[in-house]
C-alpha positions in Angstrom: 107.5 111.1 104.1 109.7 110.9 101.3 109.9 109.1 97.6 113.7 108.1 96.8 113.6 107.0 93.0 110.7 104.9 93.7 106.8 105.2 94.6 105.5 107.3 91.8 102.5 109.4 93.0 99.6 110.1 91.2 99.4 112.9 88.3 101.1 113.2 85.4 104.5 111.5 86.9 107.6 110.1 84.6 110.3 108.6 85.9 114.0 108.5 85.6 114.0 104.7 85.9 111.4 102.2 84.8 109.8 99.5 87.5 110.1 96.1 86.6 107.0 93.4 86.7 106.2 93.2 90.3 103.8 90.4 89.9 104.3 86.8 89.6 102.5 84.7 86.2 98.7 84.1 88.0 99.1 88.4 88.0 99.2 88.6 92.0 102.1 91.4 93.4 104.8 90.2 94.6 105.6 91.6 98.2 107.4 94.7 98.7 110.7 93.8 101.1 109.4 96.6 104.4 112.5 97.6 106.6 111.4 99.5 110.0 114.2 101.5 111.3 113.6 102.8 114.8 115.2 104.9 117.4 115.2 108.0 119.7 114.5 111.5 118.3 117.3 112.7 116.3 118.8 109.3 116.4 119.8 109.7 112.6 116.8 107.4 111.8 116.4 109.3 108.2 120.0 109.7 107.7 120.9 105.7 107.9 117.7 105.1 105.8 119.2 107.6 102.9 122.5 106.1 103.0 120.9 102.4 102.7 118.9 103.9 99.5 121.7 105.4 98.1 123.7 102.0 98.5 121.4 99.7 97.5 121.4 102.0 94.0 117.8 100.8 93.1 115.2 102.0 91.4 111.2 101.7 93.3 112.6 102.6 96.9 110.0 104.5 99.1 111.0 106.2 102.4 108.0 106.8 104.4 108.2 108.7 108.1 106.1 108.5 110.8 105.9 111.9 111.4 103.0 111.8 108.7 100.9 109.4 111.5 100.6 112.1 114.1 96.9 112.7 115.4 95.9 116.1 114.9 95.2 118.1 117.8 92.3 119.6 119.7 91.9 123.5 120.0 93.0 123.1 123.9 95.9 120.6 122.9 97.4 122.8 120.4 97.3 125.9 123.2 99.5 123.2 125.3 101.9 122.6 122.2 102.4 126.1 121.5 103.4 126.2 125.2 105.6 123.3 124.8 103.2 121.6 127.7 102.4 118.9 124.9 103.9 115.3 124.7 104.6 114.6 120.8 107.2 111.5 122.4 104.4 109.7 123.4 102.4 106.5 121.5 99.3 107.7 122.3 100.6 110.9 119.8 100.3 108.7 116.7 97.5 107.0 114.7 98.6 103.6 114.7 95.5 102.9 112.9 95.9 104.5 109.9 99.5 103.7 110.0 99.5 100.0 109.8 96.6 100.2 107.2 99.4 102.4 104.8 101.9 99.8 105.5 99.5 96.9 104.7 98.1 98.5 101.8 102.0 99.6 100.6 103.2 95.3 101.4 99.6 94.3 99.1 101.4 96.2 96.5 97.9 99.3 95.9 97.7 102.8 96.2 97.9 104.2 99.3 97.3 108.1 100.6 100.0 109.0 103.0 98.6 112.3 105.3 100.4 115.5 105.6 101.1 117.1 108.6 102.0 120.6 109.7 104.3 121.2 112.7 103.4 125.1 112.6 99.5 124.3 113.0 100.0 120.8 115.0 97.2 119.6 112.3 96.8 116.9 109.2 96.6 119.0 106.2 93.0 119.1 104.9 92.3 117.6 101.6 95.8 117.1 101.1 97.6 113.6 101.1 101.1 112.3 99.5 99.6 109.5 97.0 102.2 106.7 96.2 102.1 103.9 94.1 104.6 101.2 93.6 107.7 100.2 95.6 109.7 97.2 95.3 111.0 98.3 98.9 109.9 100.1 101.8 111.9 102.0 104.3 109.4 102.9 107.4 111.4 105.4 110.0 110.2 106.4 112.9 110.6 107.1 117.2 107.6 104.2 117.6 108.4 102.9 114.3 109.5 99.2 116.1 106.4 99.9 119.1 103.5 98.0 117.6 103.1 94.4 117.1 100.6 94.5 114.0 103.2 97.0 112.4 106.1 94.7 113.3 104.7 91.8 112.0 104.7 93.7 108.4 108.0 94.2 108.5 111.1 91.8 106.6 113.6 93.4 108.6 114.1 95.9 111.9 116.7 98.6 113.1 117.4 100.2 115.8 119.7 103.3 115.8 121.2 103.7 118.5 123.0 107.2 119.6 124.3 108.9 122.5 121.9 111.1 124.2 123.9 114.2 123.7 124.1 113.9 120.2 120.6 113.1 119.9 119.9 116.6 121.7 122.5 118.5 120.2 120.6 117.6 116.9 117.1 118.0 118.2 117.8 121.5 119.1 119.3 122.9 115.9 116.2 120.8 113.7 113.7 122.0 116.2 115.1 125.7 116.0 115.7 125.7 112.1 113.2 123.6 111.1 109.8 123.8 113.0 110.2 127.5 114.8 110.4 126.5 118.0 112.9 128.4 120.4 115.8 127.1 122.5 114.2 127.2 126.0 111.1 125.7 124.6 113.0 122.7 123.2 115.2 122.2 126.3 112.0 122.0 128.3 110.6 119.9 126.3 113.3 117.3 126.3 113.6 117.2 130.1 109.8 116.6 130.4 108.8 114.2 127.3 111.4 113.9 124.9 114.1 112.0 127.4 111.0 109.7 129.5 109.5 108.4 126.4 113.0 107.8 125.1 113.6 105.5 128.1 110.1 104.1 129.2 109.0 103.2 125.1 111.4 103.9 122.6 114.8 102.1 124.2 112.6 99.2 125.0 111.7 98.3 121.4 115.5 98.1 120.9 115.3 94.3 122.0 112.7 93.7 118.5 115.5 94.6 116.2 117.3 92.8 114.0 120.2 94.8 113.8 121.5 97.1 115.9 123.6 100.4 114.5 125.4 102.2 117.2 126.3 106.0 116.1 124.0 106.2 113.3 125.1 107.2 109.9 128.9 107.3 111.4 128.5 103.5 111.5 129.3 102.7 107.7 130.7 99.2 108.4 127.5 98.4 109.7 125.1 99.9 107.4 127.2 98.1 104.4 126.6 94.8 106.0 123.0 96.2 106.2 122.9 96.7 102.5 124.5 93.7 101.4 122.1 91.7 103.1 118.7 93.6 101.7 120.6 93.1 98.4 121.1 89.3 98.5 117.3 89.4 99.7 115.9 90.9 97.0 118.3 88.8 94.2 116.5 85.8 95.5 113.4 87.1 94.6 113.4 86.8 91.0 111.1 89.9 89.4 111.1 88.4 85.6 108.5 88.1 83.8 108.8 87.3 80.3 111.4 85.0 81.1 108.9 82.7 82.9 106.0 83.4 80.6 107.7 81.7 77.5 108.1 78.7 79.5 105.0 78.3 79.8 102.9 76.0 76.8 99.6 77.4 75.6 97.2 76.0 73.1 97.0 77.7 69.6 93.6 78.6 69.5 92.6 81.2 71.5 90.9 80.9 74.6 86.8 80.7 74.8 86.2 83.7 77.0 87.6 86.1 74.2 85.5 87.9 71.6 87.1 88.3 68.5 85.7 90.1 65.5 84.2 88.1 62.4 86.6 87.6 59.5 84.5 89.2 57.1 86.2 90.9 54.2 85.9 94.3 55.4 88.1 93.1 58.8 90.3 91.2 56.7 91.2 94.1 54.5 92.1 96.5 56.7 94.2 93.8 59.0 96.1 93.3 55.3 96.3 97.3 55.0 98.2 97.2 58.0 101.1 94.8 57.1 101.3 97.3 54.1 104.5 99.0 54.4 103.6 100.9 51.1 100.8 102.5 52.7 100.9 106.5 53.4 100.5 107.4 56.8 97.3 109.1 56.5 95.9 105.8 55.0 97.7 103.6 57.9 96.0 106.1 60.6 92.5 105.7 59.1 92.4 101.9 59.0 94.0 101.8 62.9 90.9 104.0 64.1 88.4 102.1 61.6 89.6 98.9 63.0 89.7 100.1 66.4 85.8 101.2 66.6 84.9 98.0 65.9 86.9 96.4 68.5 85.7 98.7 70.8 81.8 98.0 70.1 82.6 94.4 70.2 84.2 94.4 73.9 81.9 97.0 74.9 79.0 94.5 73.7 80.6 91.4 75.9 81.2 94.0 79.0 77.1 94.6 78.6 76.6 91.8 78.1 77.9 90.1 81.4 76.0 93.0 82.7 72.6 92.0 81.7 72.5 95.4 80.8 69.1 97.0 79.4 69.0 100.0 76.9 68.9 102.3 80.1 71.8 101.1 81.9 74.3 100.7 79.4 73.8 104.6 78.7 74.6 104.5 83.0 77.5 102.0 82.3 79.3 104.5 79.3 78.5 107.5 82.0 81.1 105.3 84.7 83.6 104.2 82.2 87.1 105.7 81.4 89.9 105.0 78.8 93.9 103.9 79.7 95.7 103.9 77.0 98.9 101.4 77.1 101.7 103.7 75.1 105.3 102.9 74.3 108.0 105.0 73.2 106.2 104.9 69.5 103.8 103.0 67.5 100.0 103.2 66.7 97.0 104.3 69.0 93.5 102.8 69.3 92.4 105.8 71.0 91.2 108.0 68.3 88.6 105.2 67.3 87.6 104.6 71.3 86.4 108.2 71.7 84.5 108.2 68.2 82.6 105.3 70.3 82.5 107.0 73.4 82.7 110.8 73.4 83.8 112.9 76.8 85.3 109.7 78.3 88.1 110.2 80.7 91.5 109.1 79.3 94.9 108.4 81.2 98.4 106.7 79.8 100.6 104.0 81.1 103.7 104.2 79.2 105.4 100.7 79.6 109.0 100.8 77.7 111.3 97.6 76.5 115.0 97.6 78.9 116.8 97.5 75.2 116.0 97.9 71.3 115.4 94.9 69.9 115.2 93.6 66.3 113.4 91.0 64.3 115.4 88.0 64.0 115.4 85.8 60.4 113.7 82.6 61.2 115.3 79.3 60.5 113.3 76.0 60.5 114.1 75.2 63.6 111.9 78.3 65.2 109.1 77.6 66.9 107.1 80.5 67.9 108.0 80.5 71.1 111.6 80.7 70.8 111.2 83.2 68.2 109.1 85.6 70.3 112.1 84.7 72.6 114.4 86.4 70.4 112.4 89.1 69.5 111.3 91.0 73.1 112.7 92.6 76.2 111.8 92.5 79.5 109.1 95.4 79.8 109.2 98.3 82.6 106.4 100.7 83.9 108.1 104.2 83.6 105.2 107.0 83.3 100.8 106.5 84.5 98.3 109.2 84.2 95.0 107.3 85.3 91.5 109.1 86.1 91.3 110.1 89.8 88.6 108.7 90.8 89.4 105.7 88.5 88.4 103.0 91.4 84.7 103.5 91.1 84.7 103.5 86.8 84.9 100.8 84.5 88.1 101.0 82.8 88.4 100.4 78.9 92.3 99.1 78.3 93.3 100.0 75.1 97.1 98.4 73.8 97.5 97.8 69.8 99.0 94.7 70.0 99.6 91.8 72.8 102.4 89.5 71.9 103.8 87.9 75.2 101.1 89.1 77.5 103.6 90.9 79.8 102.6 94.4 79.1 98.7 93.5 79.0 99.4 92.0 82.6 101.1 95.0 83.8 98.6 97.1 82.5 96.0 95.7 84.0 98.1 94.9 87.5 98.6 98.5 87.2 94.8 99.5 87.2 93.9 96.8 89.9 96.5 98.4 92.5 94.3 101.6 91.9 91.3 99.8 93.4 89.4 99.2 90.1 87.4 95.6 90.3 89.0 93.0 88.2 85.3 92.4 86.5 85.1 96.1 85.6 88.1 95.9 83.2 87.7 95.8 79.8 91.0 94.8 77.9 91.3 95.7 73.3 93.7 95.0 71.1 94.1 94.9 67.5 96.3 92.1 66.8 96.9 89.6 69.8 98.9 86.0 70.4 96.8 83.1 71.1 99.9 82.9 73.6 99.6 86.1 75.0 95.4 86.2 75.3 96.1 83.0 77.0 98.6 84.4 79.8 96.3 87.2 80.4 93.2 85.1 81.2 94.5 82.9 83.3 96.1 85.5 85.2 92.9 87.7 85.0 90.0 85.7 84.2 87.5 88.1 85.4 88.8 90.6 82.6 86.5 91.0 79.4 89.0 91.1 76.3 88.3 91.3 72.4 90.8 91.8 69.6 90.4 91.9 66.1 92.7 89.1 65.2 94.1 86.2 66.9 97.6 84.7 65.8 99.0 81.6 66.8 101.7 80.7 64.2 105.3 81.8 63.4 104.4 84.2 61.1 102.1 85.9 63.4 104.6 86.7 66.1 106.3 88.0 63.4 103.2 90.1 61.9 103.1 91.8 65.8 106.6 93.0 65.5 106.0 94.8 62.3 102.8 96.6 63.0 104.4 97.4 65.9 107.4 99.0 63.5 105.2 100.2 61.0 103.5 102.7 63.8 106.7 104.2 64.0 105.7 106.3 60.7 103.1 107.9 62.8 105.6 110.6 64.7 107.7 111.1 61.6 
């Protein structure tokens, strides 16, 4: 199995390019386009698929091999391996199970644990998987990879390499030698006894699924060009903007009923007016953010509880299963010093979510509506680095972001945390300073979500108000 530029896996993984929203404006993923590429051992399966990755010269591409789906074997079966007496060409060799639950898992867009397994000890690796996450495409390559009709039917579009037989030993030999330790006469017998029957009673047979066929493999550039341009014009027509679409969209000003938003007292109101102070000292700025930011965290912790019917005993339970994800950006404020005043020993992870370009406050004019000035004043936003809790499907998960303008980011955030299995009714979603808009486009997209935010804007001025907070933050990493 392999990651080309895409999947990210989980730990503490950045990545050269960011991922675009992968979801459409209800939140649901957008599928993944799967290719299948099959053919006979040493066909150049893995070469074509590199070539198509390197052409198509996008980020999010994940090369999976189904080497990683063979069974592992019994004590007397590995004996018959290490005599070359074993039959690896065979279906019965592979978990098909497993296999078209990764590939189902990878097209719904979630996490999925790919297995490792060792040629030398004919075994899965214990308590060792590859864990990806996230692919806008999918390249599945394997000797069965077009045998099974439940994996087929995942699939947008199927290959078949096809390559003389000669080459296809010539190749097998010096990867077998180099690569797995095996020695010449062992390999040779091996082909005469498995490798060429299988090719011919299972693997030349699924030729007739394909979509494409590619004589000679990788040598075949006119044909893996045509290839490419057509997973290209595919993918165009499957329009991955978000933000675009979401200020289309017309919201009513007040915010909606199911979020809780603090009371306006003067203590609130004060420290929402410290923060549009641009005269304020850092230290200053940092203590209001954190003051303001426990309180919002007691308030959405309250409605989480709440929906819980939760006595004194089991919200003490509840804090035990939470854990914090803190939405960060290139700069700006955190809310996470004030979470963990509220919630001490909590687990914590990132998502860093980063604009495509800079952008810059434009001057209003009287024709701006807020919609066409938050128009003018975001980029499209991308997922470039996650750190979450590993066993984050069976917490509740506190989302923490400082302010929500368009709803994008809070949407990817909390797409982000769904993929990993979490329960859409055990998310809990704070911000200081949100967009009627914005709290609007998350909870219709996720209305199972508990939110609260400190303020609510709804006018001009308010968008505005965002942006700079958003700025001001900035003085935090001088």
């Amino acid at each position: 199995m392999g990651d080309s530029g895409g999947g990210i896996t989980d730990g503490d993984q950045k990545l050269k390019r960011g991922r675009f929203p992968w979801f459409s404006l209800d939140g649901t993923p957008h599928k993944p386009y799967i290719i299948g590429i099959g053919g006979g051992s040493a066909s150049g399966k893995t070469s074509v698929a590199n070539i198509i990755i390197k052409e198509l010269g996008v980020p999010w591409v994940v090369l999976v091999q189904m080497d990683s789906f063979y069974k592992s074997l019994t004590k007397e079966q590995i004996e018959q391996a290490y005599q070359n007496n074993y039959n690896f060409d065979h279906p019965d060799s592979f978990d098909f199970d497993i296999l078209e639950e990764t590939l189902k898992n990878l097209k719904d867009g979630v996490q999925v644990d790919v297995p490792v397994y060792d040629f030398n000890t004919h075994s899965r690796l214990k308590d060792t998987s590859t864990s990806i996450y996230g692919a806008n495409i999918v390249i599945f390559e394997g000797i069965f990879a077009l045998h099974d009709p439940k994996v087929r039917a995942l699939m947008d579009l199927m290959l078949f390499v096809d390559t003389d037989s000669d080459v296809r030993l010539a190749r097998r030999l010096r990867r077998d030698i180099a690569e797995r330790g095996r020695d010449i006469h062992g390999v040779l017998s091996q082909y005469k006894k498995y490798v060429k029957p299988a090719f011919d009673d299972y693997i030349y047979p699924t030729m007739k699924h394909a979509d494409v066929i590619v004589p000679r493999g990788s040598d075949n550039v006119a044909a893996i060009s045509v290839i490419t341009q057509h997973i290209i014009r595919e993918m165009d027509a499957r329009d991955l903007s978000l933000r675009s679409q979401l200020l289309k969209m017309n919201y009513p000003k007040e915010k909606p009923a199911s979020v809780a938003l603090l009371d306006a007292n003067p203590e609130v109101s004060s420290m929402l007016l410290l923060l549009q102070d641009k005269s304020l000292d850092k230290s200053d700025f940092a203590f209001n953010v954190d003051r303001l930011s426990r309180l919002v965290v007691e308030r959405g912790l309250v409605e989480y509880e709440m929906s819980q019917e939760a006595n004194v005993d089991r919200v003490l339970k509840l804090h035990q299963k939470m854990c914090a994800v803190e939405v960060t950006r290139t700069k700006g404020p955190s809310m996470l010093n004030g979470l963990t005043q509220v919630l001490n020993h909590l687990p914590v992870g990132s998502i860093m979510l980063v604009q495509t370009r800079d952008v810059t406050s434009p001057k209003p004019s009287s024709e701006d509506s807020p919609t066409s000035l938050l128009a003018k004043e975001v980029a499209e936003i991308e997922l470039h680095h996650m750190n979450l809790p590993k066993d984050i499907k069976d917490r509740v998960v506190i989302i923490t972001d400082v302010t929500t303008s368009t709803g994008a980011a809070a949407m990817m955030a909390v797409r982000v945390v769904l993929d990993h299995g979490v329960k859409e009714k055990n998310i809990i979603f704070l911000s200081l300073v949100a967009t009627a808009h914005g709290l609007h486009v998350l909870t219709n997209a996720f209305p199972a979500v508990k939110i609260a935010t400190a303020e609510v804007v709804s006018e001009m001025d308010g968008f505005r108000r965002i942006s700079e907070i958003g700025h001001f933050g900035d003085r935090s990493f001088c």
